[in-house]
ZADO-1210 file (C-alpha; in nm, 4 decimals, padded with zeros to 6 digits):
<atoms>
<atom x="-04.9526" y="-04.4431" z="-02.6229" code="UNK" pos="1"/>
<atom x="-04.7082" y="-04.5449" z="-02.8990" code="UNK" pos="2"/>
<atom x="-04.3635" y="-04.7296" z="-02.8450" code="UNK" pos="3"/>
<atom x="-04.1469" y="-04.5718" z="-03.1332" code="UNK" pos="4"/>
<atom x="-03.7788" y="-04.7029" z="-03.1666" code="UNK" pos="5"/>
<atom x="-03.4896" y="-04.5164" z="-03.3459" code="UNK" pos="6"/>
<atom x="-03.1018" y="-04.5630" z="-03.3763" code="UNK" pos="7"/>
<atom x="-02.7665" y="-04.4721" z="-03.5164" code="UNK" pos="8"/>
<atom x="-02.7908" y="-04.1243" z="-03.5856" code="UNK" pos="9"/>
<atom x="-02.4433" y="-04.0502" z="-03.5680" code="UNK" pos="10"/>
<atom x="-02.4652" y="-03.6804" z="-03.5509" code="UNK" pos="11"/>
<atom x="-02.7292" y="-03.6422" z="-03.8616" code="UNK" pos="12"/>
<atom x="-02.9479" y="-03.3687" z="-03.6339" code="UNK" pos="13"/>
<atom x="-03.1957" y="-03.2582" z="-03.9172" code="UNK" pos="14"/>
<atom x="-03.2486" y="-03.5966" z="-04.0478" code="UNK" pos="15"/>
<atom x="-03.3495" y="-03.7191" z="-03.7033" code="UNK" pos="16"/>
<atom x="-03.5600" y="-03.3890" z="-03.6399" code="UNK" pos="17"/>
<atom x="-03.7147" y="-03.4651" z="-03.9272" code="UNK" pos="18"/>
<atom x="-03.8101" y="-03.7852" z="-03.8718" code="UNK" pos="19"/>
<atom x="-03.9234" y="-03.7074" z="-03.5275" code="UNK" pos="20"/>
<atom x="-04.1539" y="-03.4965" z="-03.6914" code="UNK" pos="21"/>
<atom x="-04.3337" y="-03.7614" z="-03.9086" code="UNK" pos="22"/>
<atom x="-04.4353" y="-03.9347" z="-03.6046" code="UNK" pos="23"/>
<atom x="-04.5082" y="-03.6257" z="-03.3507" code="UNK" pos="24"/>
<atom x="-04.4398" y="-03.8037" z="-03.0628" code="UNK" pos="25"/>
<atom x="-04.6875" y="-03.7257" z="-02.7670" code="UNK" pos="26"/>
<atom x="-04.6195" y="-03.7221" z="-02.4200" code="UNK" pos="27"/>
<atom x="-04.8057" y="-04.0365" z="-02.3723" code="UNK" pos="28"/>
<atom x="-04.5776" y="-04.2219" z="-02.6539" code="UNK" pos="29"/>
<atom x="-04.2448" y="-04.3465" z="-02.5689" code="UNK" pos="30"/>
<atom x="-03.9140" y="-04.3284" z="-02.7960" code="UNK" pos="31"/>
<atom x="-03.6124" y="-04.5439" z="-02.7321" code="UNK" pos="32"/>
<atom x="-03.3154" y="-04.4212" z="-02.8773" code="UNK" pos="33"/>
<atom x="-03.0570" y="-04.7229" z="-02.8992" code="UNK" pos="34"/>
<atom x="-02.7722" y="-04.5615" z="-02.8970" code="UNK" pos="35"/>
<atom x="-02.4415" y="-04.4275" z="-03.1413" code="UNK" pos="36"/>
<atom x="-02.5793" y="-04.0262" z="-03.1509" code="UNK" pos="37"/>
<atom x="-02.2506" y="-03.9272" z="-03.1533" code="UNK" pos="38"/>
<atom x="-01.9146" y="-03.8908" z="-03.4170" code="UNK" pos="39"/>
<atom x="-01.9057" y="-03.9381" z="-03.7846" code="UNK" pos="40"/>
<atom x="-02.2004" y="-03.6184" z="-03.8652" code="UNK" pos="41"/>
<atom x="-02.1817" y="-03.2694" z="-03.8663" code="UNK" pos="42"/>
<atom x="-02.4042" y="-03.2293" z="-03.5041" code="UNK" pos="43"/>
<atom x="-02.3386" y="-03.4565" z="-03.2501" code="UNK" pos="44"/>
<atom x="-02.4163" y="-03.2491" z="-02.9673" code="UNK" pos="45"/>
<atom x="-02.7385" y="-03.1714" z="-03.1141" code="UNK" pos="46"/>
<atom x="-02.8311" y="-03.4932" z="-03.1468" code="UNK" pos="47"/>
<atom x="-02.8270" y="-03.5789" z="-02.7906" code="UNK" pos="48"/>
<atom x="-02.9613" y="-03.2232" z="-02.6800" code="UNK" pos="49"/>
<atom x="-03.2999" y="-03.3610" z="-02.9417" code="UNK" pos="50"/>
<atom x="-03.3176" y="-03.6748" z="-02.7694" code="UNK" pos="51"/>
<atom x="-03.2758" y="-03.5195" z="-02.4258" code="UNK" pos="52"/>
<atom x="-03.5465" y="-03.2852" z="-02.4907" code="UNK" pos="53"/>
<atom x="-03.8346" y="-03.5266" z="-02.5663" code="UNK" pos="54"/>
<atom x="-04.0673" y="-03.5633" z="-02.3366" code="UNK" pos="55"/>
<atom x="-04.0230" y="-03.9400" z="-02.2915" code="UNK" pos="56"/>
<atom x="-03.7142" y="-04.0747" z="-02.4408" code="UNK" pos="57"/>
<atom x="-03.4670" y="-04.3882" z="-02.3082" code="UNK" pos="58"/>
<atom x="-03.1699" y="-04.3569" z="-02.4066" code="UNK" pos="59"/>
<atom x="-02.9590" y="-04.7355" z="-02.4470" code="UNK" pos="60"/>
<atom x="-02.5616" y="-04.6818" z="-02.4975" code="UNK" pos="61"/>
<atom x="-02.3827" y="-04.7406" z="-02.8176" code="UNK" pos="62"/>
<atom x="-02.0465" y="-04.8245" z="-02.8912" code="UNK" pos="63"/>
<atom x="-01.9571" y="-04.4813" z="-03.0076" code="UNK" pos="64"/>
<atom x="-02.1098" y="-04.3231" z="-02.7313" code="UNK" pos="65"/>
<atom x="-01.8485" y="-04.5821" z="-02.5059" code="UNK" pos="66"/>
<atom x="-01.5543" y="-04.4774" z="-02.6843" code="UNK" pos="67"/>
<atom x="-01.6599" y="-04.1068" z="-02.6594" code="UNK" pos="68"/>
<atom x="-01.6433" y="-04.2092" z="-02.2688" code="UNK" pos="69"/>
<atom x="-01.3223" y="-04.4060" z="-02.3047" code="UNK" pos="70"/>
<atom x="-01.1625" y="-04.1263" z="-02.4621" code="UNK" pos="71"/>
<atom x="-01.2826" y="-03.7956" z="-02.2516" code="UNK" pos="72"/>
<atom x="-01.2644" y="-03.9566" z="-01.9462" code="UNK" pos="73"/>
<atom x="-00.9180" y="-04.1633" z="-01.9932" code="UNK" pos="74"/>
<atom x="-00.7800" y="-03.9213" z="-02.2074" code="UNK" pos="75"/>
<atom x="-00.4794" y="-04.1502" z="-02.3575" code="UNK" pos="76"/>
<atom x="-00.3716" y="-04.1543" z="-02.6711" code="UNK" pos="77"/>
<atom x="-00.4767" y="-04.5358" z="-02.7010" code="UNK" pos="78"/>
<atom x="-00.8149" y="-04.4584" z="-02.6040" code="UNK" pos="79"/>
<atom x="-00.8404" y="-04.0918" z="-02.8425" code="UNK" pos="80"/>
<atom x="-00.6905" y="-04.2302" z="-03.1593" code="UNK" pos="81"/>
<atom x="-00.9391" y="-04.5364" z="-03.1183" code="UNK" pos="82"/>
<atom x="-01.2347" y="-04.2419" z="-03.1492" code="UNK" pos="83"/>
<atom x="-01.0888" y="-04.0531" z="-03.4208" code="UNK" pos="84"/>
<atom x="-01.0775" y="-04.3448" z="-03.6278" code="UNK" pos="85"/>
<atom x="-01.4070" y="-04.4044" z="-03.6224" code="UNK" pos="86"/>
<atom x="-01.5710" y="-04.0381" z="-03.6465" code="UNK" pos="87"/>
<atom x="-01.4518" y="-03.8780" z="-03.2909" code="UNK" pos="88"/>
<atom x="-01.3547" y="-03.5208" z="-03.4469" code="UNK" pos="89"/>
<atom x="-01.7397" y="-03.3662" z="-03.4864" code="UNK" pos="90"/>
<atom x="-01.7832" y="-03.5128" z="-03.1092" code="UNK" pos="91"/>
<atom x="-01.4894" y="-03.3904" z="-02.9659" code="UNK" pos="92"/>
<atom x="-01.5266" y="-03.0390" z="-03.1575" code="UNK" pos="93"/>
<atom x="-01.8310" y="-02.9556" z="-03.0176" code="UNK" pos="94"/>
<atom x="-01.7388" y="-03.0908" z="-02.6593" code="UNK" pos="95"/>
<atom x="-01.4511" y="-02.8298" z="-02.6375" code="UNK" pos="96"/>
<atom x="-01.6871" y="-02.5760" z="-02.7052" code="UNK" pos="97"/>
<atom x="-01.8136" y="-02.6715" z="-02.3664" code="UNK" pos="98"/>
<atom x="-01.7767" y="-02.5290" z="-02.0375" code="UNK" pos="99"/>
<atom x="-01.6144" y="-02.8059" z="-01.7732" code="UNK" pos="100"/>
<atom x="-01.9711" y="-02.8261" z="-01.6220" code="UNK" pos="101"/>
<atom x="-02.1109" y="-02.8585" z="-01.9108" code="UNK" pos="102"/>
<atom x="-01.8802" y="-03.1501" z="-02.0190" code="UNK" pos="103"/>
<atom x="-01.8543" y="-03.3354" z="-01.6356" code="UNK" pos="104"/>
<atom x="-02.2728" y="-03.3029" z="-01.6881" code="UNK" pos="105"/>
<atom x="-02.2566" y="-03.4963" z="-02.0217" code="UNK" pos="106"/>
<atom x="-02.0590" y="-03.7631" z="-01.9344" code="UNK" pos="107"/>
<atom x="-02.1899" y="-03.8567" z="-01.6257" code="UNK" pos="108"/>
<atom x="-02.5651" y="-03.8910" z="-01.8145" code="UNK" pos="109"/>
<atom x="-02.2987" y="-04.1038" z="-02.0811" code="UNK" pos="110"/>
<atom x="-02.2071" y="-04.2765" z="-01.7970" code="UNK" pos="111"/>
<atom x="-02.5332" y="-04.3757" z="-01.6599" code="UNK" pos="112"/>
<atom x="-02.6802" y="-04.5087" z="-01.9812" code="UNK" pos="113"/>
<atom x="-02.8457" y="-04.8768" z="-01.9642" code="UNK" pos="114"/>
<atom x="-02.6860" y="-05.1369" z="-02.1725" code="UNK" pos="115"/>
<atom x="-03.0634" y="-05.3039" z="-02.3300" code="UNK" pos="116"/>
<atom x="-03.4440" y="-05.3028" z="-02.2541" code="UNK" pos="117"/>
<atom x="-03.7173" y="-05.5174" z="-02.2101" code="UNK" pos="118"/>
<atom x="-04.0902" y="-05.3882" z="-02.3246" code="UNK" pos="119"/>
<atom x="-04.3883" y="-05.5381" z="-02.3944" code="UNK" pos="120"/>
<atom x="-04.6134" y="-05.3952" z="-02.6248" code="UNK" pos="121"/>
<atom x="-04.9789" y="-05.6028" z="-02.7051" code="UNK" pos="122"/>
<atom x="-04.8972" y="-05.9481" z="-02.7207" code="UNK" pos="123"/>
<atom x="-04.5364" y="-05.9396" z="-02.8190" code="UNK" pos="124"/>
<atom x="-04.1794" y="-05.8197" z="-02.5968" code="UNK" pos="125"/>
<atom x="-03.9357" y="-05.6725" z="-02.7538" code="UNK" pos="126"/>
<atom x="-03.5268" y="-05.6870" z="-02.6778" code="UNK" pos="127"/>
<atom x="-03.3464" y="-05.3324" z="-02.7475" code="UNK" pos="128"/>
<atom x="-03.0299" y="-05.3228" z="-02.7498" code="UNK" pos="129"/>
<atom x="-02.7533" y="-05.1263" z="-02.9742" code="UNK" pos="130"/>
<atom x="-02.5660" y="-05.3949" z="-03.1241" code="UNK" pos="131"/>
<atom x="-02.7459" y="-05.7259" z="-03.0591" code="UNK" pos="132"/>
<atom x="-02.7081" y="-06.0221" z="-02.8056" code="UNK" pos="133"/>
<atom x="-02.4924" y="-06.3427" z="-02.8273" code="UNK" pos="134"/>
<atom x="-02.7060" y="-06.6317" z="-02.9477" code="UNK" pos="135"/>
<atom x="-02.4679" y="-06.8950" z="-02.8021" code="UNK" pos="136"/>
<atom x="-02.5209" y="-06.7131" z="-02.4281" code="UNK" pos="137"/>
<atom x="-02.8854" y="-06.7081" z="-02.4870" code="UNK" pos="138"/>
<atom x="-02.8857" y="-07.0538" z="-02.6085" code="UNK" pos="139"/>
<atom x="-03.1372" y="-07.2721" z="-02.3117" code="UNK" pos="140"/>
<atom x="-03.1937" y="-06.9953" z="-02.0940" code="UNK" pos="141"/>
<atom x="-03.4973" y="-06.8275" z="-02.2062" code="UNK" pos="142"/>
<atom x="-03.8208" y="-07.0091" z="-02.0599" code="UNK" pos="143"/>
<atom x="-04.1060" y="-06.7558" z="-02.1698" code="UNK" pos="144"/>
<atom x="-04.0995" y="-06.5588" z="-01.8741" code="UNK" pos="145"/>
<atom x="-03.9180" y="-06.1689" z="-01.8538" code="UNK" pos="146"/>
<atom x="-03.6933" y="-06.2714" z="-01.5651" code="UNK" pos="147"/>
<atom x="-03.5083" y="-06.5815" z="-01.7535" code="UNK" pos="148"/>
<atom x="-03.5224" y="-06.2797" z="-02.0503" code="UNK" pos="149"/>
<atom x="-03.3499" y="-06.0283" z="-01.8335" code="UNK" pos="150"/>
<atom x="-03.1129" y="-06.3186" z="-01.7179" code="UNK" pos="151"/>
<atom x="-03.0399" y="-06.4024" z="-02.0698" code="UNK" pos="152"/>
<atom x="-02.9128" y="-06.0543" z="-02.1164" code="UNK" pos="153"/>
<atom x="-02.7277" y="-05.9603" z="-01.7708" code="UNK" pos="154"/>
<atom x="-02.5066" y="-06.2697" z="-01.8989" code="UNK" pos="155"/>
<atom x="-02.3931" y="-06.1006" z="-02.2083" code="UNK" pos="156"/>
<atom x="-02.0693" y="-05.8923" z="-02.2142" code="UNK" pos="157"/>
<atom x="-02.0671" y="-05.5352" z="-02.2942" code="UNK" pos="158"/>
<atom x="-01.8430" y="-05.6079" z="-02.5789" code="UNK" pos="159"/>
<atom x="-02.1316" y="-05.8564" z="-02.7326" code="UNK" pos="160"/>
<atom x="-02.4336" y="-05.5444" z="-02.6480" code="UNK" pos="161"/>
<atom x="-02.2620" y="-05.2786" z="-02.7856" code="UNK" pos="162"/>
<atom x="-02.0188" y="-05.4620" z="-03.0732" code="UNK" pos="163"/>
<atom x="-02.1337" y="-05.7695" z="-03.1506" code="UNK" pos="164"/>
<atom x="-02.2314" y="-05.8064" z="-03.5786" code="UNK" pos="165"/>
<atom x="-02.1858" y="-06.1232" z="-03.7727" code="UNK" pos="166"/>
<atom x="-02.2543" y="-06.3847" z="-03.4418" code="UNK" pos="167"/>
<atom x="-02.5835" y="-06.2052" z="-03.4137" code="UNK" pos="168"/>
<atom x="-02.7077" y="-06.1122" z="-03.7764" code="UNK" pos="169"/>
<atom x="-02.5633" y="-06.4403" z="-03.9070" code="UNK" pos="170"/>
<atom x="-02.8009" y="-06.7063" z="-03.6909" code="UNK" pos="171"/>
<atom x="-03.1150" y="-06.7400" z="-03.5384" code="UNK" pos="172"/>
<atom x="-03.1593" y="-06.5889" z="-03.1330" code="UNK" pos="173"/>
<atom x="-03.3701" y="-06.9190" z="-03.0919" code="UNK" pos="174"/>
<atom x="-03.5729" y="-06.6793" z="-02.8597" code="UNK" pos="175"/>
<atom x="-03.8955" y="-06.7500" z="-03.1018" code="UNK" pos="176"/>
<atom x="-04.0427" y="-07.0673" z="-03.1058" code="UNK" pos="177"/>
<atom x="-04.2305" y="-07.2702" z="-03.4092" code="UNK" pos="178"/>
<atom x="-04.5591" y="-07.0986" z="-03.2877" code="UNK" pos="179"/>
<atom x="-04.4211" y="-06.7248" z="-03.3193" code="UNK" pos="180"/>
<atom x="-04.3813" y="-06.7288" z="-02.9481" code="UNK" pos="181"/>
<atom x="-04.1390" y="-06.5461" z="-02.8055" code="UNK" pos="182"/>
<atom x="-03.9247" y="-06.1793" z="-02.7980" code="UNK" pos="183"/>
<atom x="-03.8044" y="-05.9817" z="-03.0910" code="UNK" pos="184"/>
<atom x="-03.4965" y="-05.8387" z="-03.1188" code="UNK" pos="185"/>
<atom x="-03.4217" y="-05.4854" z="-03.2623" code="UNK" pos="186"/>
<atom x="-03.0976" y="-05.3610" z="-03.2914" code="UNK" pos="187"/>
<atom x="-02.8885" y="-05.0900" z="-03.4725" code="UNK" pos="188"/>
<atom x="-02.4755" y="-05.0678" z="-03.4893" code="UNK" pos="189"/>
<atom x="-02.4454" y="-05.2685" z="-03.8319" code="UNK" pos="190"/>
<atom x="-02.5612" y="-05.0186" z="-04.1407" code="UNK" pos="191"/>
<atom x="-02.8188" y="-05.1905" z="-04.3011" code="UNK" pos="192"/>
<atom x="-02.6217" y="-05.1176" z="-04.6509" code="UNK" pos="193"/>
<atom x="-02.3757" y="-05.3390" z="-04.4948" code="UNK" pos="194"/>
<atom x="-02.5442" y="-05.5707" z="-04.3783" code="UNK" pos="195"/>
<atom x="-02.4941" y="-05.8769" z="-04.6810" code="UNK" pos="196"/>
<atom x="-02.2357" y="-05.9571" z="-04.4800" code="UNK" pos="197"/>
<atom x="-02.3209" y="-06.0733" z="-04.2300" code="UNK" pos="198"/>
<atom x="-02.7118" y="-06.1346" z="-04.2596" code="UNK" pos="199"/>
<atom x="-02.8907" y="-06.4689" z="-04.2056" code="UNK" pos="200"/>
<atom x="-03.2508" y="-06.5278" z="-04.3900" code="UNK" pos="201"/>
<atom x="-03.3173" y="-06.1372" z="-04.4600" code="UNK" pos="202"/>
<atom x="-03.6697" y="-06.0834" z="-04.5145" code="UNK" pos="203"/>
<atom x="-03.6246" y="-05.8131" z="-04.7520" code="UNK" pos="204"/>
<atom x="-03.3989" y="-05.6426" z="-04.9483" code="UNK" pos="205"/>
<atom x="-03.1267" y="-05.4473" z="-04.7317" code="UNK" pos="206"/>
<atom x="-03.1622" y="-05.0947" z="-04.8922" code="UNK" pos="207"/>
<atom x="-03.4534" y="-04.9239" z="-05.0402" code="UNK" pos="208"/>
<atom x="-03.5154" y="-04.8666" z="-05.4293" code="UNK" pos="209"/>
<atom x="-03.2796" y="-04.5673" z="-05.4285" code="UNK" pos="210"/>
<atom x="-03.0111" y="-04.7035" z="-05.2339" code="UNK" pos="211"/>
<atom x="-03.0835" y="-04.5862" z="-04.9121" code="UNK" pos="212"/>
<atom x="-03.0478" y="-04.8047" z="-04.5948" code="UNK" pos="213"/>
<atom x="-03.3775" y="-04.9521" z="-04.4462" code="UNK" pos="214"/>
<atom x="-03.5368" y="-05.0991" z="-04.2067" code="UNK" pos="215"/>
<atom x="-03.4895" y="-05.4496" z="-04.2157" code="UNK" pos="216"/>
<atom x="-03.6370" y="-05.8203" z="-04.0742" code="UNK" pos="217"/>
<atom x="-03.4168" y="-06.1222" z="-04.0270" code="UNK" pos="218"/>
<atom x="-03.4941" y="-06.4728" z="-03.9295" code="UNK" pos="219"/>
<atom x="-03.8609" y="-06.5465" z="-03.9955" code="UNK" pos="220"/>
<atom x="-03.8219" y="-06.9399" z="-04.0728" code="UNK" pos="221"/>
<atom x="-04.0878" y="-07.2286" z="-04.0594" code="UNK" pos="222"/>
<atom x="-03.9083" y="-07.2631" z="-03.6970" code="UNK" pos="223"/>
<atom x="-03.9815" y="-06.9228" z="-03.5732" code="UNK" pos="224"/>
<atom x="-04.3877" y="-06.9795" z="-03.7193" code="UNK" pos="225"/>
<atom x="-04.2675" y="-06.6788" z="-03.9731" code="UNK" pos="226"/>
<atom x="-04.1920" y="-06.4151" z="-03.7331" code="UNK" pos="227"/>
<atom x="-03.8975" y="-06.2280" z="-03.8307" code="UNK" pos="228"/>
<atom x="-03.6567" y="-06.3177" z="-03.4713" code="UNK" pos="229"/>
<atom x="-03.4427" y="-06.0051" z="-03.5320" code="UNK" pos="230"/>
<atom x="-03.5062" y="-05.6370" z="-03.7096" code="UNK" pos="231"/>
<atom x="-03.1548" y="-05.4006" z="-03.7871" code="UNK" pos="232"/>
<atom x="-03.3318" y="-05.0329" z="-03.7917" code="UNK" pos="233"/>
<atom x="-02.9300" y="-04.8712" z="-03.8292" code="UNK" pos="234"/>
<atom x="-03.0706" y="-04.6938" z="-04.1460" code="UNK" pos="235"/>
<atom x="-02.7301" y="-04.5785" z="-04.2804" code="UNK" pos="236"/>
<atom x="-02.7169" y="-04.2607" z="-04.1471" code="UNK" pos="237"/>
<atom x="-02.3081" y="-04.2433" z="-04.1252" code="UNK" pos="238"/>
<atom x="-02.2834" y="-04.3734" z="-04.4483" code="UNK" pos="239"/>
<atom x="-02.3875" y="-03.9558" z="-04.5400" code="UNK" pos="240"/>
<atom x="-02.6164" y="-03.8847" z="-04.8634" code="UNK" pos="241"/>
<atom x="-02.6825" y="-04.0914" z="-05.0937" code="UNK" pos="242"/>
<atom x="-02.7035" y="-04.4376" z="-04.8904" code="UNK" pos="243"/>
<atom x="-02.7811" y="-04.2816" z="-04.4993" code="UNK" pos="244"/>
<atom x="-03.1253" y="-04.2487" z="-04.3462" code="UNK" pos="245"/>
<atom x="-03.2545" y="-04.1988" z="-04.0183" code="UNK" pos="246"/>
<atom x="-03.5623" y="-04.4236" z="-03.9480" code="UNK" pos="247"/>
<atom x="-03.7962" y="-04.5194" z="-03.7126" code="UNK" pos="248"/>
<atom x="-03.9918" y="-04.8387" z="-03.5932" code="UNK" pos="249"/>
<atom x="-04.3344" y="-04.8338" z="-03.4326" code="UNK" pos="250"/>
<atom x="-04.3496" y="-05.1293" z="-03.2194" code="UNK" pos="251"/>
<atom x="-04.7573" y="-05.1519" z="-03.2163" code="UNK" pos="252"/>
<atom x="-04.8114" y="-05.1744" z="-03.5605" code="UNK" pos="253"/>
<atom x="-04.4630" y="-05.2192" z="-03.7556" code="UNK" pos="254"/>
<atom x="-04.4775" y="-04.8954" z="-03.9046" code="UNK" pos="255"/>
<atom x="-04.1577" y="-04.7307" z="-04.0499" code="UNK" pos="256"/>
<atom x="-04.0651" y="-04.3689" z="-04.0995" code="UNK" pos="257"/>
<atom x="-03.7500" y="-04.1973" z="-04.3030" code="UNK" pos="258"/>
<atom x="-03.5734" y="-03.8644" z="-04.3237" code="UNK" pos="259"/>
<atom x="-03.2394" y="-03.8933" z="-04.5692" code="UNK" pos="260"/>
<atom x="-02.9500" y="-03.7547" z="-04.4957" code="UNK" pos="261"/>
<atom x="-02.9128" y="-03.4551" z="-04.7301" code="UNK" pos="262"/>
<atom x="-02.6101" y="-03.2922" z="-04.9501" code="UNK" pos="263"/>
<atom x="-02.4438" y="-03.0586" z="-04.7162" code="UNK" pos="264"/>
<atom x="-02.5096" y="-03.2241" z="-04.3468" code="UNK" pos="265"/>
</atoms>
């Protein structure tokens, strides 16, 4: 009964098969997918048809995923060249390939997509969410139990859950206390190649010793006891070959699985 966490695929259907693979999910495990399946890679559609087929899979909405909404649903030119410009053309390509049904069926599961989660797993919780949280909104309201935690988050904007980079990667949450108490954050949106930026007290280096985006922990301090307060699993998977991954985070134990994105997909 495994919690497994994976993000950012961005149409890179292999590499996430792949991956899957690796860690055979079971019907007993549980795999949240946080979001941005869509634009940029060669499969979009494919990459939510995986996800959709796994036997227990929750699905949080990215920001790509929104502007695929935005865009199919407004259909203004404000709204389309705003998704083209950031990898709309694989999306909307296989969405016309669609029968109305098909596409009315799509975005209304779009639609219906939760903005974060709270789970517990052992002794620790854990916040998902695509992009991260606001520190300054979280700042006093978190007491230690998971309804000031789901308070913290209802009072975030959509704009801070699903866009949010440098506020969040570039200071503590102050959700984990000097003991080690307290939630974990893990988030994708911001490619961990990137992610120099922005980053506040990385644990690690922020690609892997062939370039490739990793996994990586931010924010263990002597004020959070060590315990990393934030984790970026957006492996890099738009960035294409070369640099992009597809990875994926057991929560029980901290273990971390890869497929690259290959030549040719």
């Amino acid at each position: 009964m495994a919690v497994y966490v994976t993000s950012d695929a961005h149409g890179h259907v292999r590499a996430l098969d792949a991956v899957l693979a690796q860690v055979s999910p079971s019907d007993d495990d549980t795999v949240f997918v946080l979001g941005d399946m869509v634009d940029r890679g060669p499969d979009p559609l494919g990459v939510i048809r995986l996800v959709r087929s796994l036997p227990n899979a929750h699905v949080l909405l990215g920001n790509h995923e929104m502007m695929m909404l935005e865009a199919v649903a407004g259909l203004d030119h404000e709204s389309m060249e705003m998704w083209a410009l950031n990898g709309g053309f694989t999306t909307l390509e296989g969405i016309s390939k669609l029968e109305v049904s098909e596409v009315e069926e799509l975005v209304g599961w779009v639609e219906g997509l939760p903005l974060y989660a709270i789970v517990s797993v052992g002794e620790r919780d854990f916040v998902l969410v695509h992009a991260g949280l606001n520190p300054e909104k979280a700042a006093g309201r978190y007491d230690g139990t998971l309804a000031s935690l789901d308070a913290l988050l209802r009072a975030q904007t959509i704009e801070d859950l699903v866009w949010i980079r440098g506020e969040f990667w570039g200071q503590p949450t102050g959700l984990i206390d000097r003991f080690g108490h307290g939630p974990q954050v893990i988030a994708g949106h911001t490619p961990t190649v990137l992610l120099n930026r922005f980053a506040y007290q990385p644990c690690e280096p922020f690609v892997d010793e062939e370039g490739r985006g990793k996994i990586v922990e931010l924010g263990a301090t002597w004020d959070t006891g060590g315990v990393p307060d934030r984790v970026n699993i957006d492996c890099s998977a738009a960035a294409g070959p070369g640099q992009g991954c597809v990875g994926i985070l057991r929560l029980d134990d901290g273990a971390r699985f890869y497929a690259a994105i290959e030549p040719g997909e």
